[in-house]
C-alpha positions as CSV (number, residue, x, y, z in Angstrom):
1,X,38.9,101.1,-126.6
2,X,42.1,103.1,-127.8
3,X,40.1,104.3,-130.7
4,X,37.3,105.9,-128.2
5,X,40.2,107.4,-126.1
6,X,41.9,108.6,-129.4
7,X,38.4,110.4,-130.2
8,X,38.0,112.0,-126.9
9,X,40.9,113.4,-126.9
10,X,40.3,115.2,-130.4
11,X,37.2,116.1,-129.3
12,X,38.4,117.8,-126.3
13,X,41.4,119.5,-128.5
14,X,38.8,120.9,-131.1
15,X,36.8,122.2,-128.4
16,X,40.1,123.5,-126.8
17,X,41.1,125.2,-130.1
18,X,37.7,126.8,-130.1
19,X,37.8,128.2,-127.3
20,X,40.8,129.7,-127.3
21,X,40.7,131.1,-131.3
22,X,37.3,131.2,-132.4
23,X,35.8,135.0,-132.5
24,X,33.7,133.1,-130.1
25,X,35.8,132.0,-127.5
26,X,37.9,134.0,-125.1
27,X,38.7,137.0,-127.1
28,X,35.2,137.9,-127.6
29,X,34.6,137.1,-123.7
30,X,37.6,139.6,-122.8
31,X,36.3,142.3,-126.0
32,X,32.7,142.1,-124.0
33,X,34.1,142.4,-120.3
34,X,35.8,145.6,-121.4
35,X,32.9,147.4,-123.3
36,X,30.8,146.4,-119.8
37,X,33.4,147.9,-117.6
38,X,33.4,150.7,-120.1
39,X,29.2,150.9,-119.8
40,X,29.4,150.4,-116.4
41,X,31.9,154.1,-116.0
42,X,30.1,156.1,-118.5
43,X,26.8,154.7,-116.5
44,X,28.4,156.0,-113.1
45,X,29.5,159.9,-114.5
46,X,25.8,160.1,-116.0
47,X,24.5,159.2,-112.5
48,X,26.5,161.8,-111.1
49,X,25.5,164.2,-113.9
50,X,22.1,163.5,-113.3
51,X,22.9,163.7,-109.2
52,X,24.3,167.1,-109.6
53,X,21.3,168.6,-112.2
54,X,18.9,166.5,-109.1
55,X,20.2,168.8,-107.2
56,X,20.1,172.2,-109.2
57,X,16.4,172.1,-109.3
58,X,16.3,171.4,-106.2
59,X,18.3,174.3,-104.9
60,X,16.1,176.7,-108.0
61,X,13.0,175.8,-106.4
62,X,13.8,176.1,-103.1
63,X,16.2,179.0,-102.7
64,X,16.5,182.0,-103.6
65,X,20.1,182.1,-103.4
66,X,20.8,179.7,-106.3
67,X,18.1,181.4,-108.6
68,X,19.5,185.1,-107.7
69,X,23.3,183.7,-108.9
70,X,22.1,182.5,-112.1
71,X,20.8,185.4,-112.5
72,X,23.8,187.9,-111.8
73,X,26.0,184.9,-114.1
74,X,23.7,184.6,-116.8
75,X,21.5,187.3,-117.3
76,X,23.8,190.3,-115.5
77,X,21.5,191.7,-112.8
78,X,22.4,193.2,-109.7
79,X,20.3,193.9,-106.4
80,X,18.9,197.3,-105.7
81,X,21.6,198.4,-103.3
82,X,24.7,197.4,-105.2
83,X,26.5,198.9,-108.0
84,X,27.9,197.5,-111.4
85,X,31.5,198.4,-112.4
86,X,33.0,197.0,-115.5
87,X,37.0,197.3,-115.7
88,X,38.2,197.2,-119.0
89,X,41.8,196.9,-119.1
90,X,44.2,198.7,-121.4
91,X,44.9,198.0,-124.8
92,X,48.4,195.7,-125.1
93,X,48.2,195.0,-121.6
94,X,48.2,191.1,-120.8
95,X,44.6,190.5,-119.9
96,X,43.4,192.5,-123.2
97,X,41.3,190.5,-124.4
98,X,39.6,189.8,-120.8
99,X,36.7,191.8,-119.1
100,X,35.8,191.7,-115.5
101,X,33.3,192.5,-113.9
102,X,32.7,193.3,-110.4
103,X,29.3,194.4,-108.2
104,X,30.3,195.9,-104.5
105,X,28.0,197.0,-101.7
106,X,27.2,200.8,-101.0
């Protein structure tokens, strides 16, 4: 009988040991928890990227507001009754290397 109790308890110990130091055991358990949390956040900021281009095409075929500012931004236009002025600072001066632009109502 102190034989089987003798092999239990190895049994249990080798099980132990694996556990606790085999690449299968809790190191790879921890390893995996931490790639899911990190899955898990780069899942959540591509939902929100995908909430906030949702919502883009949304506003583009709906209004006209969003589709006339991506217009002046991207492509330059300006409305019919408005004028363009482009100040283009000195040469030396701190904001050289910096245009702005600026359309203002007649």
């Amino acid at each position: 009988m102190k034989w089987l109790a003798g092999a239990l308890v190895i049994v249990v110990l080798l099980l132990q040991y694996r556990l606790l130091v085999s690449a299968d055991g809790l190191g790879e358990m921890h390893r995996l928890e931490a790639d899911v949390a990190a899955q898990r956040s780069e899942n959540a900021a591509l939902s929100a990227r995908n909430a906030r281009l949702a919502a883009e095409v949304r506003d583009l075929k709906q209004g006209l507001t969003a589709l006339e500012e991506r217009a002046r931004s991207e492509l330059g236009m300006v409305a019919p009754r408005e004028s363009f002025y482009q100040v283009v600072p000195r040469p030396g001066s701190a904001a050289g290397a910096d245009t702005r632009t600026r359309t203002a109502q007649r």
